[in-house]
C-alpha positions, 0 to 999 in steps of 0.5 A, spaced: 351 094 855 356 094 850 359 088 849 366 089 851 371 085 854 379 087 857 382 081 853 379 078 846 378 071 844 384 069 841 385 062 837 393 061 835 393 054 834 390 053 828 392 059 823 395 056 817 401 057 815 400 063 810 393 065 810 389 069 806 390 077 808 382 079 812 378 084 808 380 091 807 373 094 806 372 090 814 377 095 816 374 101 821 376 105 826 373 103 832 372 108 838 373 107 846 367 110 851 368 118 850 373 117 844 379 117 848 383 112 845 381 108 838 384 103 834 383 099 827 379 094 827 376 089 822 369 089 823 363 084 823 355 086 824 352 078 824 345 079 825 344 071 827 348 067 831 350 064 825 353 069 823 357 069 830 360 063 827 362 065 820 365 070 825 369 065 829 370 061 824 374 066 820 378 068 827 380 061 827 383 060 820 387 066 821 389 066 826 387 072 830 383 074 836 375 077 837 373 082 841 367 082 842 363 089 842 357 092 844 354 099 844 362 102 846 360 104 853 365 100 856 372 104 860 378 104 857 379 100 851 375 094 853 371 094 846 377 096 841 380 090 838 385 093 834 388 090 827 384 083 829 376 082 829 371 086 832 364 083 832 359 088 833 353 086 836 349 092 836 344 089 830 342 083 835 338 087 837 331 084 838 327 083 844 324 075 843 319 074 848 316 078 855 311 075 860 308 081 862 306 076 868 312 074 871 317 080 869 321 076 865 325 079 858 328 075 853 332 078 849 339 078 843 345 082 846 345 088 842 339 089 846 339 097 850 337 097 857 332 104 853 329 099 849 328 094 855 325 099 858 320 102 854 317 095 852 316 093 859 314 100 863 307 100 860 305 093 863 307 096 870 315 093 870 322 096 871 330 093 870 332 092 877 339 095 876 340 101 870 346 105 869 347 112 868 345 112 861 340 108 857 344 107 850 349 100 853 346 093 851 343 087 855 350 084 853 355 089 856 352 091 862 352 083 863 358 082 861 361 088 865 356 086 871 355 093 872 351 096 877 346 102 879 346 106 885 342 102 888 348 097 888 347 096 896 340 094 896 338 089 889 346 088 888 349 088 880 345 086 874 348 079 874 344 077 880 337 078 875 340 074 869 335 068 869 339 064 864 343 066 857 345 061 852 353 062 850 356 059 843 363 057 843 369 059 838 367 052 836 360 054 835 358 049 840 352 053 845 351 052 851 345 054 856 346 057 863 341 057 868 341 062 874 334 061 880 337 064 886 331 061 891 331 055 887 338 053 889 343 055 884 347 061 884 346 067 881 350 070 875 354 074 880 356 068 884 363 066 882 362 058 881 357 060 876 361 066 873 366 060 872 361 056 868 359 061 864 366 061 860 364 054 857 359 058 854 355 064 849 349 067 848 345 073 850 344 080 851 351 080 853 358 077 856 360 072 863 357 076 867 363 079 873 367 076 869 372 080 863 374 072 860 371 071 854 371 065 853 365 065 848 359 070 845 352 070 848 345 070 843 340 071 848 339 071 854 333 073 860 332 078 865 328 079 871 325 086 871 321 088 877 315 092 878 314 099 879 308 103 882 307 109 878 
């Protein structure tokens, strides 16, 4: 996926009232999917969620918005923040934890499903949904709740997101917990896409939802087994 979202996290309450100019060297072009449209961004790489913090915390004393970004595969201009902060979490890229048992993946937002894949298929398991291509991240393909072609059968990735851990513009994160057959909703189902504004963590984003409220760390996905 890439982490990308239709409207950026703002934070207009509490800019001072003449702050500090942003760093130029943090200045980049940042391209659309197919570089069709580009625009000037102030780009941040944390590679922790601290570093996510430092970042929310900058936006907040000046004022500007965050637009969260992943690898750049998203329509349109989804992941381009122009004159406000990119954060790029492509180097939040490391897989946590695998069960080859029970199919489950933990890993960071920057995460590619080719990365995914590659770890698992040799203990027998495969993504239930995949794009067209393997290069978008866990992270943005959640937060864009993509789908596959085989959409009508297994449904869009947010259906097979167990949990994430979502951090808050204050830093504060939240765990959020989806087990269909246990009695909670699946990440796709409205009332849980609407929790999951309180929150951010992951591979990802709000799952079906462009309101981002917040930035994943991790998050867990279901894979399925494959017979060749």
């Amino acid at each position: 996926m890439s982490i990308a979202f239709r409207r950026p996290i703002p934070y207009p309450r509490t800019r001072t009232p003449n702050p500090e100019p942003l760093p130029a060297d943090r200045l980049e072009r940042v391209w659309a999917w197919g570089m069709a449209s580009s625009g000037m961004s102030y780009v941040y790489r944390p590679s922790t969620a601290n570093g996510i913090q430092a970042v929310f915390d900058l936006a907040r004393s000046r004022g500007v918005s965050v637009g969260l970004r992943g690898a750049g595969r998203s329509y349109g201009d989804a992941s381009v923040n122009s004159e406000n902060l990119c954060l790029d979490l492509t180097r939040m890229n490391r897989i946590l934890e695998w069960n080859p048992e029970t199919g489950i993946i933990r890993v960071e937002p920057g995460a590619t499903i080719r990365q995914v894949w590659q770890y698992a298929m040799e203990d027998g398991w495969w993504p239930y949904v995949v794009p067209g291509t393997m290069f978008p991240t866990i992270g943005g393909t959640a937060a864009m709740n993509i789908h596959g072609k085989n959409n009508w059968k297994v449904g869009p990735i947010g259906d097979h997101i167990h949990e994430f851990d979502l951090m808050l513009p204050s830093g504060e994160v939240k765990t959020l917990l989806a087990r269909g057959e246990c009695g909670a909703v699946p990440c796709s189902d409205r009332r849980f896409r609407d929790a999951r504004l309180l929150r951010i963590d992951h591979t990802g984003a709000e799952a079906d939802s462009l309101r981002p409220d917040g930035g994943r760390t991790d998050l867990r996905e279901q894979l399925r087994r494959h017979d060749s």
